[in-house]
MIDOSE-1310 file (N, C-alpha, C; in nm, 2 decimals, decimal comma, always signed):
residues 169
xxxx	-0,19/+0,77/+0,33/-0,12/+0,66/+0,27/+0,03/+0,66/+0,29; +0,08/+0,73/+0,36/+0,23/+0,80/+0,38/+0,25/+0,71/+0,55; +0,35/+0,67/+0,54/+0,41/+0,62/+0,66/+0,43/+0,72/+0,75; +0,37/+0,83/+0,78/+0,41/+0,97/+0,80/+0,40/+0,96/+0,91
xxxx	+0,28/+0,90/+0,97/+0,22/+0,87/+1,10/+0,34/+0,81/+1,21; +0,42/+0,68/+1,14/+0,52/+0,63/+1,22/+0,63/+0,72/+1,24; +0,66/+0,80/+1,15/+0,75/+0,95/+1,17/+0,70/+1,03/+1,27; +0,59/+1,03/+1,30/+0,51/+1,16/+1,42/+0,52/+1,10/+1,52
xxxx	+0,49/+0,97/+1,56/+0,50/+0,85/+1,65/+0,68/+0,89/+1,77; +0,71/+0,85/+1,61/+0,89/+0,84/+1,65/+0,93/+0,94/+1,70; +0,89/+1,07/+1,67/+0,93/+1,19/+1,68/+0,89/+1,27/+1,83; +0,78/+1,20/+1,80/+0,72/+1,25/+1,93/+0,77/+1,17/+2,07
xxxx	+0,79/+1,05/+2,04/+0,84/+1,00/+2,14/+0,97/+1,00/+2,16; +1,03/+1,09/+2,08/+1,20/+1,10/+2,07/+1,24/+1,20/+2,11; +1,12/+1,31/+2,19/+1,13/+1,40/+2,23/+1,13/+1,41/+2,42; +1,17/+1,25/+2,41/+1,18/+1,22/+2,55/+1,37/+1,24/+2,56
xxxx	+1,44/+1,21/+2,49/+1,56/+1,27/+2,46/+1,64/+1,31/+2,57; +1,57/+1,45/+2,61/+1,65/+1,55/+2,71/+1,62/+1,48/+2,85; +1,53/+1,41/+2,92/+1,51/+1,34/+2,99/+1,57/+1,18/+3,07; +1,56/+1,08/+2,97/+1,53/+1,00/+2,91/+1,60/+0,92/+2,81
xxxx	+1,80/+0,94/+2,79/+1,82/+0,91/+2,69/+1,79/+0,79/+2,61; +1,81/+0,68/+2,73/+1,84/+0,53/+2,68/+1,73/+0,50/+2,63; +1,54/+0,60/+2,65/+1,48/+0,53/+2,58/+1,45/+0,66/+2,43; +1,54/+0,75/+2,40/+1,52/+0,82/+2,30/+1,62/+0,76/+2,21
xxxx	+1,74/+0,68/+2,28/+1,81/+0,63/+2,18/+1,71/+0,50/+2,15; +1,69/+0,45/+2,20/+1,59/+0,26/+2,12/+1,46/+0,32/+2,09; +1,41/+0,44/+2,08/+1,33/+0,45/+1,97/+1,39/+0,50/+1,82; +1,49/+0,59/+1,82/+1,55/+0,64/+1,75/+1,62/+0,49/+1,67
xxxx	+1,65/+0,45/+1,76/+1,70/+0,30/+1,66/+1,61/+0,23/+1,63; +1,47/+0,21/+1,65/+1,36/+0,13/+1,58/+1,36/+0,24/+1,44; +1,32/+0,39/+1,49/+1,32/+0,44/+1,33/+1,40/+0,38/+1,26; +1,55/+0,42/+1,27/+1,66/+0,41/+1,19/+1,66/+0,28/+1,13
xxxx	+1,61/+0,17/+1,18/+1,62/+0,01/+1,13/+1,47/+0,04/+1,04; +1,34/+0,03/+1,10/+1,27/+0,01/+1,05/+1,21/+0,10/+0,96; +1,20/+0,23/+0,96/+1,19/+0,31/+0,85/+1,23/+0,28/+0,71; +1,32/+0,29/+0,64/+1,37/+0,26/+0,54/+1,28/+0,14/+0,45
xxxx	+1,25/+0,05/+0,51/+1,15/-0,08/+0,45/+0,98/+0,01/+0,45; +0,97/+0,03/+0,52/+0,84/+0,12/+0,56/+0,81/+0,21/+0,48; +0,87/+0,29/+0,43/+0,88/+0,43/+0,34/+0,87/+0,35/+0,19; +0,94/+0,20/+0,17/+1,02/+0,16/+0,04/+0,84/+0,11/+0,00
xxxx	+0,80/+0,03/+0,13/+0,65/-0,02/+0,09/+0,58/+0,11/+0,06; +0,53/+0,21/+0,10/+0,43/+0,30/+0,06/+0,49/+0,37/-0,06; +0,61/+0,39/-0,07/+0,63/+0,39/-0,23/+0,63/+0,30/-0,32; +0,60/+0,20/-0,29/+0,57/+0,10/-0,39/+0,40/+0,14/-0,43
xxxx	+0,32/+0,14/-0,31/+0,18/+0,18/-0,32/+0,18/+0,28/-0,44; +0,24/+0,36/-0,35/+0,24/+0,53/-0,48/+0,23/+0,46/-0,62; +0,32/+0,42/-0,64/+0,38/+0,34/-0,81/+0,27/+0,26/-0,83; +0,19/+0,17/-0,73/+0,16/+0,05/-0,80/+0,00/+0,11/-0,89
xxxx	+0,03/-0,01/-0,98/-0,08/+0,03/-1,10/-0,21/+0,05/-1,06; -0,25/+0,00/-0,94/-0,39/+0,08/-0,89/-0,39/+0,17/-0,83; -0,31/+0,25/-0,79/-0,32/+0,38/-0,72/-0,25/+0,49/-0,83; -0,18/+0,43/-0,96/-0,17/+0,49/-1,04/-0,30/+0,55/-1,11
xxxx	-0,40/+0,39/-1,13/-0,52/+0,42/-1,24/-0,65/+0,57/-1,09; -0,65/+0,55/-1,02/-0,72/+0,59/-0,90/-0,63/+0,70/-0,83; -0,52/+0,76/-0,91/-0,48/+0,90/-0,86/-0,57/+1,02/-0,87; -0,59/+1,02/-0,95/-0,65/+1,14/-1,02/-0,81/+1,16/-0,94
xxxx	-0,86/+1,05/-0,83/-0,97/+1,06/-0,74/-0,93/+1,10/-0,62; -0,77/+1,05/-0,57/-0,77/+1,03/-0,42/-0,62/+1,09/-0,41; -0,53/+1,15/-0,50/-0,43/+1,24/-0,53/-0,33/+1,14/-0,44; -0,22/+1,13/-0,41/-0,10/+1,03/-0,37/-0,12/+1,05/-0,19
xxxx	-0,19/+1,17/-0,13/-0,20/+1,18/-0,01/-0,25/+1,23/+0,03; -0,35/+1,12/+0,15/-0,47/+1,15/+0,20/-0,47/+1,31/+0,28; -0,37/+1,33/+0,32/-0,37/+1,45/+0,40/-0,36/+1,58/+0,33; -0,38/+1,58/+0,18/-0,37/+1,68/+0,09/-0,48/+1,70/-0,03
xxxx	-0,58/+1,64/-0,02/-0,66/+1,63/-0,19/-0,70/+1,77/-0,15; -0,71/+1,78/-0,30/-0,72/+1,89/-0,37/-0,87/+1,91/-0,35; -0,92/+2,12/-0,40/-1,08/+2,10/-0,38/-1,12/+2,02/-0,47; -1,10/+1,99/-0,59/-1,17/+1,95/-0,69/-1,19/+1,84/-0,65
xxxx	-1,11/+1,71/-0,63/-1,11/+1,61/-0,55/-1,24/+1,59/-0,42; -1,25/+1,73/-0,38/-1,25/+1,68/-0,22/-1,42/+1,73/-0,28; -1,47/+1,81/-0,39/-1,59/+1,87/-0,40/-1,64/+1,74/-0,50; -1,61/+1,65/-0,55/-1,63/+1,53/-0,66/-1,73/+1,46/-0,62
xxxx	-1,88/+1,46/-0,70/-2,00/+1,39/-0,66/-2,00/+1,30/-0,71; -1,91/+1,21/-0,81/-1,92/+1,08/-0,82/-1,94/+0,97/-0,71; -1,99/+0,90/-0,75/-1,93/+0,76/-0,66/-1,84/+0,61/-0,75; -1,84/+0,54/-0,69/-1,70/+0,50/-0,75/-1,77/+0,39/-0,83
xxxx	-1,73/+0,36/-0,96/-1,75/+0,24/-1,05/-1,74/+0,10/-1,01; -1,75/-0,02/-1,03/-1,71/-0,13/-1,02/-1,62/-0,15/-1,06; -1,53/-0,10/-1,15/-1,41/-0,10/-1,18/-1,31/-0,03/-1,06; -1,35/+0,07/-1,04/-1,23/+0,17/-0,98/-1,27/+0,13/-0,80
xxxx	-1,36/+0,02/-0,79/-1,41/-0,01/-0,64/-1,35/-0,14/-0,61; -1,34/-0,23/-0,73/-1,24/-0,35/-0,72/-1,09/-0,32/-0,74; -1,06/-0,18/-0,81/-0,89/-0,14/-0,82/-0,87/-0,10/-0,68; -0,98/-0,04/-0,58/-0,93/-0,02/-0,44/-0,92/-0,08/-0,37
xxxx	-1,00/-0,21/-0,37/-0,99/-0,33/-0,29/-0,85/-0,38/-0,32; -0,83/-0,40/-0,43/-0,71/-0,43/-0,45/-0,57/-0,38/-0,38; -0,57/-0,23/-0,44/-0,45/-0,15/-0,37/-0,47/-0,17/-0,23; -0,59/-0,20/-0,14/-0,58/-0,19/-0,01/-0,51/-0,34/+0,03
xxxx	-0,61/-0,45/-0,02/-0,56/-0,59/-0,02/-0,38/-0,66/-0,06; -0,34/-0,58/-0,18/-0,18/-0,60/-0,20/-0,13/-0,52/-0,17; -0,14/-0,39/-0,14/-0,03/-0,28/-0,11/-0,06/-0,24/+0,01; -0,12/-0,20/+0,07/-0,12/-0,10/+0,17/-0,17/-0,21/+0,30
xxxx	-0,20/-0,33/+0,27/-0,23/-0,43/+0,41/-0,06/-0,47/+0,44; -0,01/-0,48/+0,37/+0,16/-0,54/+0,41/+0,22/-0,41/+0,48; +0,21/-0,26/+0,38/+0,26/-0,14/+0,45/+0,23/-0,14/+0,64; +0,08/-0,14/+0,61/+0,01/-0,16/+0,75/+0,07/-0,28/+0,88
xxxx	+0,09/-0,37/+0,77/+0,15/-0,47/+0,92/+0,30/-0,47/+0,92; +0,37/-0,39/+0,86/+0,51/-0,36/+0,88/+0,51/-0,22/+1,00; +0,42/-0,15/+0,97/+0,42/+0,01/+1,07/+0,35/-0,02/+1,16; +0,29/-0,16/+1,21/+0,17/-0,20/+1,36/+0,32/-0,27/+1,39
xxxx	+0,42/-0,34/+1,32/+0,50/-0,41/+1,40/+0,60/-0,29/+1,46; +0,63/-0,24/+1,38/+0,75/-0,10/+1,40/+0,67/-0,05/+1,57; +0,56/+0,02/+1,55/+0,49/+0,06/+1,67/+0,53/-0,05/+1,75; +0,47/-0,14/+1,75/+0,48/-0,25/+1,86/+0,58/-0,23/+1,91
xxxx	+0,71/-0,21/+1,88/+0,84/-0,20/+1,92/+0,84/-0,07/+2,00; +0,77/+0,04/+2,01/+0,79/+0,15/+2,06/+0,71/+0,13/+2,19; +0,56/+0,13/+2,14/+0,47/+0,15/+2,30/+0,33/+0,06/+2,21; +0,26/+0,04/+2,35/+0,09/-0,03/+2,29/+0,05/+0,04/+2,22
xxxx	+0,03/+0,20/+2,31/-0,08/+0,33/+2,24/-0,04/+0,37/+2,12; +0,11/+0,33/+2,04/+0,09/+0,33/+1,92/+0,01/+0,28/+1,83; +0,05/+0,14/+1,88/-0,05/+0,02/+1,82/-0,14/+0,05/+1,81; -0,24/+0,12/+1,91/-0,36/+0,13/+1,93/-0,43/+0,22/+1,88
xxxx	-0,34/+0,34/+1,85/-0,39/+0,48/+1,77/-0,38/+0,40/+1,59; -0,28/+0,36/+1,55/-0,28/+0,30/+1,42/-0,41/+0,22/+1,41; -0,42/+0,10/+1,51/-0,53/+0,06/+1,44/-0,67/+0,07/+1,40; -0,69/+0,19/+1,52/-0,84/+0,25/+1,50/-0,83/+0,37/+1,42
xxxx	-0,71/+0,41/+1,36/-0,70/+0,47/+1,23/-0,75/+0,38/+1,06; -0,66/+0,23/+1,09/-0,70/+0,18/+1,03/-0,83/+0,12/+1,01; -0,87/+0,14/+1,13/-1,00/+0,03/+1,05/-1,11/+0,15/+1,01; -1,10/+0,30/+1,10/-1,15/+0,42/+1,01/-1,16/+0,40/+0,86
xxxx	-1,01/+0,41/+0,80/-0,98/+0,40/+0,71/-1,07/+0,29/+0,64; -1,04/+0,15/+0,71/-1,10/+0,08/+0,60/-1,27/+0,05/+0,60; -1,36/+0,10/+0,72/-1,46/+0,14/+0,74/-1,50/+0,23/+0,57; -1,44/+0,40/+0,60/-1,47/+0,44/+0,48/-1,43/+0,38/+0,33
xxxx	-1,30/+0,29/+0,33/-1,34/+0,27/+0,19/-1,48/+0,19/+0,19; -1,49/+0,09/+0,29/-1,60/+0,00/+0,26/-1,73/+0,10/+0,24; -1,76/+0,22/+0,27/-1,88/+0,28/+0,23/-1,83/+0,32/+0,09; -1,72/+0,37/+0,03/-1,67/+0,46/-0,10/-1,75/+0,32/-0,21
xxxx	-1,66/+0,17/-0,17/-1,66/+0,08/-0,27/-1,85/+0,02/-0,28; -1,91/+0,04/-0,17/-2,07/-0,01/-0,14/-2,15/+0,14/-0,21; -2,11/+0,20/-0,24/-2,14/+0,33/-0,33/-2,22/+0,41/-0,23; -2,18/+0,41/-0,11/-2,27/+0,51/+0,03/-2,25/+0,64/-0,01
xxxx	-2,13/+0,66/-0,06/-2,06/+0,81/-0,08/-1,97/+0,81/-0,17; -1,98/+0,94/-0,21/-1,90/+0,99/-0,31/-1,73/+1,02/-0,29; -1,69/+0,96/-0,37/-1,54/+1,00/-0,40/-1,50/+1,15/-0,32; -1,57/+1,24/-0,33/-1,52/+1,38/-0,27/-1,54/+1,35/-0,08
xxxx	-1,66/+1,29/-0,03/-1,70/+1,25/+0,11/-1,58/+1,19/+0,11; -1,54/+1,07/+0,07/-1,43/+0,97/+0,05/-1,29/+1,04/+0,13; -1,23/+1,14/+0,03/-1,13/+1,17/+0,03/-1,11/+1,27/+0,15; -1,24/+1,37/+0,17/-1,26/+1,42/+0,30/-1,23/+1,35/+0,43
xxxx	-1,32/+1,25/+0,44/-1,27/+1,18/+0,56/-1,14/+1,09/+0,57; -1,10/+1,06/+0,44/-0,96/+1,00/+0,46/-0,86/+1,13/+0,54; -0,88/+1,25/+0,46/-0,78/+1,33/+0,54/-0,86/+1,39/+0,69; -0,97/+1,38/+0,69/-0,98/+1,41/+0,89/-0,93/+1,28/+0,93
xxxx	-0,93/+1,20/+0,90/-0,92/+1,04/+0,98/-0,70/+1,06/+0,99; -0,65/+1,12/+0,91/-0,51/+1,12/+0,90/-0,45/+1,24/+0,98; -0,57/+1,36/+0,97/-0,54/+1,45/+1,08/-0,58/+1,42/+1,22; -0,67/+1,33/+1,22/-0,70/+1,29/+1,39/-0,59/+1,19/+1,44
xxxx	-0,52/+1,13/+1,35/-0,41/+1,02/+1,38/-0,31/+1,09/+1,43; -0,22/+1,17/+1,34/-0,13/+1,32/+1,38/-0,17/+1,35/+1,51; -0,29/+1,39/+1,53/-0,28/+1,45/+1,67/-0,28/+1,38/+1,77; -0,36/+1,24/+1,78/-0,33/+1,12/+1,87/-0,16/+1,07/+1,93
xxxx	-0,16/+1,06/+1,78/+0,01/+1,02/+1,79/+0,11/+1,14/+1,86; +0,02/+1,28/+1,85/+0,14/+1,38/+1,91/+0,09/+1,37/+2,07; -0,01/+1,37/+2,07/-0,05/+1,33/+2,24/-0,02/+1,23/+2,30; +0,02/+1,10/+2,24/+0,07/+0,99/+2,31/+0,21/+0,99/+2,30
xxxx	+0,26/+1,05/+2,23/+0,44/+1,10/+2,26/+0,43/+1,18/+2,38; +0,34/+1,28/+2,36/+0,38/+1,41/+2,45/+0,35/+1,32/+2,64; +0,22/+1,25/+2,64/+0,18/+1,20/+2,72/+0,30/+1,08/+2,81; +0,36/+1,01/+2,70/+0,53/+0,91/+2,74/+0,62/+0,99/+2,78
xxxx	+0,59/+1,11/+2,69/+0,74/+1,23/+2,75/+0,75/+1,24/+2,91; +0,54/+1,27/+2,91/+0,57/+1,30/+3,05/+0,60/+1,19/+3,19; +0,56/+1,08/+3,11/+0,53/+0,97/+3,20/+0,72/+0,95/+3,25; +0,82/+0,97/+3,15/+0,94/+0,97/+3,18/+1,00/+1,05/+3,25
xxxx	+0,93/+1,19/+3,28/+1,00/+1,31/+3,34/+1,02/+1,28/+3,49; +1,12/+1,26/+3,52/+1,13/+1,26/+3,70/+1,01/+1,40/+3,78; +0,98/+1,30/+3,88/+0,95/+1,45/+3,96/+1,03/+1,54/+3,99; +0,98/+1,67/+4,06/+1,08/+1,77/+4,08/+1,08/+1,77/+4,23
x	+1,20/+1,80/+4,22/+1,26/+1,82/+4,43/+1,26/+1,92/+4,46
């Protein structure tokens, strides 16, 4: 749920730097512009009243639930299954197309790693809210699905780093 991803993105591709200034400085300047709005939406998420009422299932970040969380045999109510449609529908679809534009600005393969994160993501809610699985399956694969992004994202930096590197003489 953390714009974190666009920070690994940035970072990783900013590690083209020693190489490569002019394109470490215009990524470094897409962060510096576009971050700030980016960060301000997923804190809004955090705050907003359905991920307040639905903390206590899925903790403020996917890349951290707790055992108890992650061991939870419930499956989700009609209530707490239309509060996630919701948070996904008002909060976190606007976050999402603010950090697919930010990427856009950097490379495709960002694009491309976000969005088959996202649609992971919204794959598993769609099994959490259809009652396939339980809240603890749930939160499990939210955080593999946020650890496989992290690594994508550090391999397609690492991957542009190299594509910048001059050959050697």
């Amino acid at each position: 749920m953390k714009a974190i991803f666009l920070g690994i993105a940035l970072l990783a591709i900013g590690g083209c730097a020693s190489t490569t200034p002019p394109e470490a400085a215009r990524v470094h300047g897409i962060a510096a512009t576009d971050a700030p709005a980016i960060d301000a939406c997923w804190r809004k998420v955090l705050t907003s009243p359905q991920h307040q009422a639905l903390r206590a299932r899925m903790g403020d970040h996917a890349d951290s639930p707790t055992a108890a969380m992650k061991s939870n045999r419930e499956k989700a109510s009609p209530q707490e299954a239309a509060q996630l449609l919701s948070l996904q529908q008002d909060y976190l679809a606007p976050c999402r197309k603010m950090a697919l534009e930010s990427a856009a600005k950097v490379h495709p393969a960002i694009v491309a790693i976000l969005t088959d994160s996202y649609a992971r993501a919204d794959a598993n809610t769609a099994q959490l809210v259809s009652r396939q699985i339980t809240w603890g399956e749930y939160v499990s694969e939210n955080q593999a699905i946020v650890t496989h992004r992290r690594a994508e994202l550090l391999a397609a930096g690492e991957a542009m780093q190299q594509q910048q590197v001059p050959p050697p003489r």
